[in-house]
N, C-alpha and C positions, 0 to 999 in steps of 0.2 A: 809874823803874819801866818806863816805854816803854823806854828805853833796854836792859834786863835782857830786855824779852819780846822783841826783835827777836834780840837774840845768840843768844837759846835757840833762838828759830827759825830761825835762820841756820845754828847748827850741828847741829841736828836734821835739816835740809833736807842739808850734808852729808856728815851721816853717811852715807847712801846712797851705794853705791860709783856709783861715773861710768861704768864699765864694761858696765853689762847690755844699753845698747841694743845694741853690738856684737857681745856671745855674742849676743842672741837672732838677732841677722840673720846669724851666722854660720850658725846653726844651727835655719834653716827651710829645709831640705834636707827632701822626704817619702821616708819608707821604703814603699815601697811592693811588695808580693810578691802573686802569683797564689796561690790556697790550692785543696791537692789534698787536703785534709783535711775537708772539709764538706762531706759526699756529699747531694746534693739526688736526694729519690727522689721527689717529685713536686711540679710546679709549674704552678698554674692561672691563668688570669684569668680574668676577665666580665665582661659591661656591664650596667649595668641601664639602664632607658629609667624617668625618671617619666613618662609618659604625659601631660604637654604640650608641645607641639611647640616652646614658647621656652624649654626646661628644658636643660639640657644632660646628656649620661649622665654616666652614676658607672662607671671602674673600677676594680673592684676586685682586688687580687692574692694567690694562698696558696703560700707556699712551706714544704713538708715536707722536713726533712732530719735526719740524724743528724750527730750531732759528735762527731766524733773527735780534737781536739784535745786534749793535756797539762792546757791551759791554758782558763781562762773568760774570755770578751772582753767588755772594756767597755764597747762599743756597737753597735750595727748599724743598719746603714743599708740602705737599697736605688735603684738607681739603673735605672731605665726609659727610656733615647732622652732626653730632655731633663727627666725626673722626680726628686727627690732627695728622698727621705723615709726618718722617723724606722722603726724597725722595732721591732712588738711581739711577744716573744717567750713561748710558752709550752710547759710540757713536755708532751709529751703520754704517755699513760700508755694501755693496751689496745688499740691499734690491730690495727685488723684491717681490711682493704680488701674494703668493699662487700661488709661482711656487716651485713647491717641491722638483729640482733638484739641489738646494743649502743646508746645512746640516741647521735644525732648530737651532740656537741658542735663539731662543725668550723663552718667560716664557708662552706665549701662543701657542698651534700650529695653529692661525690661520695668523700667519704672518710669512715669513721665510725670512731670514737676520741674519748676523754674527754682533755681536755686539762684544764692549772692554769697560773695565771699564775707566773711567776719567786718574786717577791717577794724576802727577801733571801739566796734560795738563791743558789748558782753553778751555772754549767752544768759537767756532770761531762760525763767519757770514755764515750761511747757512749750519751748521751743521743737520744731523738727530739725534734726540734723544729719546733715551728710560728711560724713567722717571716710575720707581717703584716704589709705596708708598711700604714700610718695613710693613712687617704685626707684631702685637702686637708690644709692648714698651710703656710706658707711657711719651708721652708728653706734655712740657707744654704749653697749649693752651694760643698765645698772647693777649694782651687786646683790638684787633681789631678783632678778633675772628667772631664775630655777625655782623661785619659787609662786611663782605665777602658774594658772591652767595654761596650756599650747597654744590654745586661741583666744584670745582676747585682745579689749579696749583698756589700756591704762593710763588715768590722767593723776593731773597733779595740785595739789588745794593745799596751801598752809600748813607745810611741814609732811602732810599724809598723802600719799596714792593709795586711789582708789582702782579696782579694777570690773572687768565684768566680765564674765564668760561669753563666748559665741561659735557659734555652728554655723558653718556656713552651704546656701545652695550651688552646687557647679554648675555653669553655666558653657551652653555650646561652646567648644574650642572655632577660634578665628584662625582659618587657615589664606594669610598672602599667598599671591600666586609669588 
């Protein structure tokens, strides 16, 4: 009976071709392309202070843009000077800039628009989107990392990242009592 369960697992072990480590190290080549398709129409940061002096700030980042892509991307990411974080995106619906008789749903109040989270919609052609990098978590930083601009959006589509440049406006520092 020993004898019977070793054979099975021997050739169960290999049936698995011998070949994959090969293609896979063939083919960790990154596609990597600049994207002129994801118009960023406004882009914030800020600090906040908790108001004790061995606290350290928090900041934070909002990136508004519309998508003009075919296609809905996988994932998105954001990458700030040595920062690498998850990106939470939602659609945002009424925008109207700094008119303040709509209720803020922004994370900043220098824009006002009602936004909804994804869920398991796709992002469509001509979408508005609000792109929040997640503050704190540790990420891990891809091995094209370095070769990105400092500031930017990069997502992820079939095999390629795409990415976009951004500049961002500072916005009043939040100082807790």
């Amino acid at each position: 009976m020993n004898i019977s369960y070793s054979i099975a697992t021997l050739l169960f072990v290999l049936s698995f071709p011998m070949e994959k480590k090969a293609i896979f190290a063939a083919n960790n080549k990154i596609n990597l392309r600049k994207d002129t398709q994801l118009k960023v129409f406004e882009a914030n940061t800020q600090n906040t202070f908790q108001g004790r002096k061995e606290s350290n700030p928090m900041q934070e980042f909002l990136i508004l843009a519309k998508w003009q892509q075919a296609f809905s991307a996988d994932e998105f990411y954001f990458k700030y000077h040595t920062i690498w974080r998850v990106v939470r995106i939602r659609k945002i619906h009424h925008f109207n800039n700094n008119v303040s008789t709509l209720p803020n749903d922004a994370v900043f109040s220098a824009s006002y628009y009602n936004a909804q989270l994804l869920g398991s919609d796709n992002i469509l052609k001509n979408d508005s989107l609000e792109l929040y990098p997640m503050p704190n978590g540790r990420y891990i930083r891809p091995s094209f990392f370095s070769q990105l601009p400092k500031q930017c959006i990069v997502y992820h589509h079939k095999n390629t990242w795409y990415y976009t440049s951004i500049s961002f406006k500072q916005l009043q520092p939040i100082i807790n009592p």
